[in-house]
N, C-alpha and C positions, 0 to 999 in steps of 0.2 A: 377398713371399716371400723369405726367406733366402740367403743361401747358404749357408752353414753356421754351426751353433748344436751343436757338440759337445758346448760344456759342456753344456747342455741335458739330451742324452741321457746321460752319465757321471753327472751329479749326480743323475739321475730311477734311474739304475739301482744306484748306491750307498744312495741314501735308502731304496729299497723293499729292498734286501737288508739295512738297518738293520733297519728300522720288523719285517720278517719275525725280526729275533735277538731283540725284543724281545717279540713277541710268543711266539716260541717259549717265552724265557724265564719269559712270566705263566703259561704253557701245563703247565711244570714246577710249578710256583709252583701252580698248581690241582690237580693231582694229587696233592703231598702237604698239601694244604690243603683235603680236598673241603668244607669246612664254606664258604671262599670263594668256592667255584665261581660263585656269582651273580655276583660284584662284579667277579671278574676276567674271565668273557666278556663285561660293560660294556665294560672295558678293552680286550679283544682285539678284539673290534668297533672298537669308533675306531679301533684301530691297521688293524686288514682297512679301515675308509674310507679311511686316509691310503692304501693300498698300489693303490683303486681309483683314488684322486686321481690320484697318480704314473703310473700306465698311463694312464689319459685323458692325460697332458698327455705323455707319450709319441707314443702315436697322432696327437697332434693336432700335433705338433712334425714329426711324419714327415710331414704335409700340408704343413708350410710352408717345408720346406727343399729345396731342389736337391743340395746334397752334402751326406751324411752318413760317420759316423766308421767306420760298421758299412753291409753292403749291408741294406736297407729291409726285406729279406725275416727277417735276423738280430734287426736291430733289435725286431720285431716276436714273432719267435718267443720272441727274451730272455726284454721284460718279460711277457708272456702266460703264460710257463712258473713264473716269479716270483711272476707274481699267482696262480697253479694253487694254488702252494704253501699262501701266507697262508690262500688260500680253503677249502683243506681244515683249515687248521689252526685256523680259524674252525669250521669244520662239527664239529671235535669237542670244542672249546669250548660250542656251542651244546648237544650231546647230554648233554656232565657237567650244565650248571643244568638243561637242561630234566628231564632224570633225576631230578635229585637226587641223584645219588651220595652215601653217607655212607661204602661202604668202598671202598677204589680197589685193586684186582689189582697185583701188583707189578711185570707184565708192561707195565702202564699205563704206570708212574712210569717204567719200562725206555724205553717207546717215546717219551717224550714229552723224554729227555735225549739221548736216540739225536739228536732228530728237530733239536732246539736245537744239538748239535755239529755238524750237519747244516746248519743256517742258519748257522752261524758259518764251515762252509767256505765255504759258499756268498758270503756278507761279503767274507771273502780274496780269494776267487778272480775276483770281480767289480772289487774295487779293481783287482787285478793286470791283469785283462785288457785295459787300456786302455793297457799298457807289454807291448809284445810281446818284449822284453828278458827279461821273466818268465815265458814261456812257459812253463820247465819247472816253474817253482813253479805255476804257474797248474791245470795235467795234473797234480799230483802232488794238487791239491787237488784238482781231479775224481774221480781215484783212491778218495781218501781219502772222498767224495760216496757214490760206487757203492758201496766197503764196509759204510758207516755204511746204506744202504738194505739191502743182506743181510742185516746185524744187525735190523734192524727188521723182515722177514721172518720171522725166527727167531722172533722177540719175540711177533709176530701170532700165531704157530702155537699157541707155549707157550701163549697168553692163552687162545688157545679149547678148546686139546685140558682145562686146567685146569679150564675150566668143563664141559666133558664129563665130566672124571673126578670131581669132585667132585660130580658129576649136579644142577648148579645148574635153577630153574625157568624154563621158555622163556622171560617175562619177564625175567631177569637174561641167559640167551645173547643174548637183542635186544638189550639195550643192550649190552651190552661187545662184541658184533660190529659195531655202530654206531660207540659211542667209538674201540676198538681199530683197525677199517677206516679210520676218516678217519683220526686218525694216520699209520698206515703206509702209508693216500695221500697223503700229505701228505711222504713220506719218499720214493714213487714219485713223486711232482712233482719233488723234489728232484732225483733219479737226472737226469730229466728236465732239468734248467736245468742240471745237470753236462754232460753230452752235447752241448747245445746252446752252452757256452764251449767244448769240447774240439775242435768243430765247426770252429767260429770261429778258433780258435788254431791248427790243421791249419790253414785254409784261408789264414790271414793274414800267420804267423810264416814 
């Protein structure tokens, strides 16, 4: 057993906040592309593997160390919150192919940039929080987390009350209450890995 393997955990939690901007970004890339949708939830899946890999060897690094950079119970909450994210962001990857989507709501394309500016704080604020020097860049990027989930809130609403007003058929409210919800769970994971650095930086800085 270790004593301490920091890098470890910085690099496992840098990479998964990668591996989630790029996924987000296919995630955009599918919405205004639904004709791609198949090819890019191939993609977004192997990337949702790499983000399960990264948490396995997370967990399994918290087995072998005696001191860590974060208390055991952070560490754990991180990358869990991390992986929530990808997870959902997978789950509405899966609903566009499996759908077939051929017209995408613009409520859609809204959530799915929202959710990508959202992974890219998320990116920042993870690099930062390993230099408590950056505290307040760190909380301003939380900030910026918690908005960008309001916005996607908003977004969610628009999408459905749309499909109300335009009195679409229960088969169409299914699916874009399917695609639309994981999205903007996926933006409520987010909020979620915000809270849990802002936690962290309260508690450390």
């Amino acid at each position: 057993m270790s004593l301490t393997r920091d890098g470890v955990f910085w690099n496992a939690f840098g990479s998964h906040a990668a591996v989630t901007v790029q996924a987000a970004g296919r995630l955009v890339e599918m919405m205004e592309h639904p004709a791609e949708a198949e090819r890019i939830a191939v993609e977004i899946k192997e990337l949702e593997h790499k983000g399960d890999a990264l948490t396995h060897e997370v967990v399994s690094a918290l087995h072998q160390t005696w001191i860590t950079p974060l208390d055991r119970e952070e560490i754990h909450a991180l990358i869990s919150s991390l992986d929530d994210v990808l997870d959902y962001l997978h789950a509405a990857s899966d609903w566009m192919a499996l759908y077939a989507v051929t017209e995408v709501q613009a409520e859609a394309v809204n959530l799915a940039r929202i959710l990508l500016k959202a992974a890219e704080a998320i990116d920042q604020a993870v690099g930062a929080l390993k230099d408590m020097k950056q505290a307040e860049k760190t909380l301003a990027l939380c900030e910026t987390i918690n908005q960008l989930e309001h916005d996607a809130d908003r977004e969610f609403r628009r999408g459905l009350a749309r499909l109300l007003k335009e009195r679409a058929n229960a088969l169409e409210v299914i699916q874009w209450r399917d695609i639309l919800g994981a999205i903007e769970g996926a933006t409520d994971r987010a909020e979620d890995v915000a809270n849990i650095i802002e936690g962290i930086v309260l508690e450390h800085s």
